[in-house]
N, C-alpha and C positions, 0 to 999 in steps of 0.2 A: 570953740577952742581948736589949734591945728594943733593936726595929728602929725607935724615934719619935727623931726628929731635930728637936731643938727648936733654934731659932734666936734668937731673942730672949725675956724674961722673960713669963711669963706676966701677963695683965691685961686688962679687958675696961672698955668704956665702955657707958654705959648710954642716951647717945642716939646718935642721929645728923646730921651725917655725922662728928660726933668732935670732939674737943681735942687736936691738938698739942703744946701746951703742959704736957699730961698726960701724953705719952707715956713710956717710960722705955725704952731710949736715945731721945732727940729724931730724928726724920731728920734726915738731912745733908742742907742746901740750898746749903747758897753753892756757887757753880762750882768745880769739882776744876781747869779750866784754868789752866795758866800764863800768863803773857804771853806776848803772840804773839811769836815769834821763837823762843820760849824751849822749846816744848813737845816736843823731840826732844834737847836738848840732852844733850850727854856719851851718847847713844847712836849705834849703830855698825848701819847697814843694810848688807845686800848685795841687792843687786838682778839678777838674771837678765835678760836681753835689755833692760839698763838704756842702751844706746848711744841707741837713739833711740826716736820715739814715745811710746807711754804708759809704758815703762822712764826716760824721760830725762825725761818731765812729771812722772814722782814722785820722781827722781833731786834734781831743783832744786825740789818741793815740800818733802821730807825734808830736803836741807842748810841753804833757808831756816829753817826751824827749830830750827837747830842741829847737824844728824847730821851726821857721817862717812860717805860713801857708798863703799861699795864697788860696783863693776860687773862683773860675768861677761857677755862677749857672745861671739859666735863668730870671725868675722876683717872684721866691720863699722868698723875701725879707725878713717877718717877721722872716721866719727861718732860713735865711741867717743871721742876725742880732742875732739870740739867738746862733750859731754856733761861731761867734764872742765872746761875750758877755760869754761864756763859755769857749773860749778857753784865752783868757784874766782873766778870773776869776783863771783861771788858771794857771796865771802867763808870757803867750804867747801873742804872736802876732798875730793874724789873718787880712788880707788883703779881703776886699770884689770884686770883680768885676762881675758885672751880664751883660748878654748875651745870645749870641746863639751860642752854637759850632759848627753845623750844619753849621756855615760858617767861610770859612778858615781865610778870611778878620780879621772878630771878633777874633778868637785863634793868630793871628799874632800881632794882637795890646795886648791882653790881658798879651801871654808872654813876650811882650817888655814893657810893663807896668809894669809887677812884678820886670824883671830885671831891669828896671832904676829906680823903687822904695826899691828894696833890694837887688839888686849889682848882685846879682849871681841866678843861679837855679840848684838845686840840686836830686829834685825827683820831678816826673812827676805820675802822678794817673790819667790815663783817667776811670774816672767813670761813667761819664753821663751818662743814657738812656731813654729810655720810649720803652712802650710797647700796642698794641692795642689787643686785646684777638678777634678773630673770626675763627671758626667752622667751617667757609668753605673758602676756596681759591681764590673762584670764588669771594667772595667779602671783599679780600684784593684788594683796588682800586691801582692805578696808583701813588696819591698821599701821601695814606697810607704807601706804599712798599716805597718810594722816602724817606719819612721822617723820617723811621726808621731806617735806612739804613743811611745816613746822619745823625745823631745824632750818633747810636749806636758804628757805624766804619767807618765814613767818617771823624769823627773829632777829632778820632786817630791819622789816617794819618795827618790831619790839624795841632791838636798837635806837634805830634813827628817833621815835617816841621821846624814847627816855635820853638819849645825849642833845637835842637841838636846844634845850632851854639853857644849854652850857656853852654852846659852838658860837662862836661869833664871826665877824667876814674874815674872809680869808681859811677859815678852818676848812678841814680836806673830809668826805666821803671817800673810800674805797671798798666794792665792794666784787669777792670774787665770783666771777661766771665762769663758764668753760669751753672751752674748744664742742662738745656734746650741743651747745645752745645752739650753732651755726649749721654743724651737720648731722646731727643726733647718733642718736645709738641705739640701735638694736635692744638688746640686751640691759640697757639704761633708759625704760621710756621714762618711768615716773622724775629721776635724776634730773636727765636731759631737759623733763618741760619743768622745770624748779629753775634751772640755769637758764631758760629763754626766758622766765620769768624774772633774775634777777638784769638783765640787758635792757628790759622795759622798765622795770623798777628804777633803775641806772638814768635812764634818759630822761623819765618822768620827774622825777623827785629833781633833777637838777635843774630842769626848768621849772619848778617851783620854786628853789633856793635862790637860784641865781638873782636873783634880785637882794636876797641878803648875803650878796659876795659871799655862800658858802660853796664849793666846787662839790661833784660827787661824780665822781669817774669808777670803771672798773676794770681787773683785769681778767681776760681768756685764757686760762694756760693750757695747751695741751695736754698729751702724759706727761707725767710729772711722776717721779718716785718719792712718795712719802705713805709712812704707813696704810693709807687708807685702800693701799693695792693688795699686799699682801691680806689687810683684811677682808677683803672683796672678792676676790679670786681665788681659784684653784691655783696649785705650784704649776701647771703645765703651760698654764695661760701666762703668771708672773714669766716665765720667763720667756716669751714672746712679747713682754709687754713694751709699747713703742716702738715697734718694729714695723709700723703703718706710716708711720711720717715722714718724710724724705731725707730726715739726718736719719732716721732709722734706729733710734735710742730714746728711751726715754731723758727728759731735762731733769735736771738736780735742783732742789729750792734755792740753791745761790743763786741757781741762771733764771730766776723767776722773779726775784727778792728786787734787782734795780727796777720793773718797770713799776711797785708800787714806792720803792723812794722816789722816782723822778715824780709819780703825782703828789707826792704830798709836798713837793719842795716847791720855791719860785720858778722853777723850770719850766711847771706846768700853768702856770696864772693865767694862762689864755686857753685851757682848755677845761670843760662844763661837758658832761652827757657821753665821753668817750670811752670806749673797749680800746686796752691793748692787747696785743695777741703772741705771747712769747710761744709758740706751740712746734718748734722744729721744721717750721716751711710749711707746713699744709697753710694753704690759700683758702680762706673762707669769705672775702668778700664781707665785711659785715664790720 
């Protein structure tokens, strides 16, 4: 059997830089977008730690568009509730369900709960995390590392389990890493290798999929101001925070929210395995 995989008909042109006009098939140029508003329509998101922050900026990026949002958070309620209450303001639907992704149990009932309450599932946003800030290694404890770890990218894998028997081609993976995966952090060891973890996770699993046209991209965001600073930090640190990056400010979850609409739409149909990096100009290379 040959191993040559030919994709288009054979034909050569004889100057350069070509004829188009000559090609057989033509490329495809007009825009594959829809009209805005329209580009997510009759699709069904669940979003992970979607209550607030960059969960809730892509919560009311996604329903603007048309989606059905489902939200998995933990017991973040009242802002589970104003994440709703917005994206219905909105004009959308938002589905609440709270939990613990950190068990696979919980992600198995949650995606079977979206699906038998909206038929289908269409894009997957593992977002959830937490993070514990210590200085020295020696006392990252036992349970510390365990739970980070389980939250960050155990309930990815739990995820991805329990949604692929629902996903079909074309349906989107996105899952968040961080700026911490590319140049670490001090103070963020256990975090930081959670997030290199999900980059590999990211590349791997899409070259699994990719043969059943399922994409699974992810995004890096730098500092980003969403609760999980103020709960992370001291006030003296918060208010230095983002002051390392060359805009010198931490980003807002708006300025985060387009690069996971751009993958879940046609914009991205030719991209499988990739990091974007909305992080204020720090160059990571990666």
């Amino acid at each position: 059997m040959s191993d040559t995989v030919t994709t288009m008909p054979p034909q050569h042109q004889q100057h350069q830089p070509g004829d188009e006009y000559l090609m057989n098939p033509r490329p495809h140029s007009m825009p594959r977008l829809q009209a805005p508003g329209t580009r997510l329509s009759q699709k069904v998101a669940l979003i992970t730690g979607g209550d607030s922050g960059i969960g809730r900026a892509v919560a009311l990026a996604f329903a603007g568009e048309g989606a059905t949002i489902a939200v998995i958070y933990l017991d973040e309620h009242e802002d589970a509730v104003e994440t709703q209450r917005l994206v219905r303001e909105a004009g959308g639907e938002c589905l609440l369900y709270p939990g613990d992704v950190g068990s696979e149990k919980f992600c198995r009932e949650a995606v079977k709960a979206v699906v038998d309450q909206c038929g289908r599932l269409d894009i997957l946003v593992n977002n959830a995390a937490q993070q514990f800030p210590s200085n020295d290694i020696e006392k990252i404890t036992e349970e510390q590392l365990e739970k980070t770890f389980r939250v960050n990218i155990f309930s990815m894998f739990y995820m991805v389990k329990a949604a692929l028997p629902y996903l079909v081609s074309g349906a989107r993976i996105i899952n968040t890493a961080s700026i911490t995966a590319y140049r670490g952090s001090a103070h963020l060891v256990d975090y930081s290798a959670t997030k290199g973890a999900i980059v590999a996770f990211t590349r791997s699993l899409a070259q699994q999929l990719v043969k059943h046209e399922i994409h699974v991209n992810a995004v890096a965001p730098g500092p980003v101001w969403t609760p999980l600073i103020p709960a992370s930090f001291s006030a003296e640190e918060v208010a230095k925070f983002g002051a390392n990056v060359p805009m010198k400010r931490p980003g807002q979850p708006d300025e985060i929210a387009p690069s996971y609409l751009f993958l879940a739409t046609e914009g991205a149909s030719y991209m499988t395995g990739q990091v974007l990096h909305p992080n204020g100009g720090e160059i990571i290379n990666g």
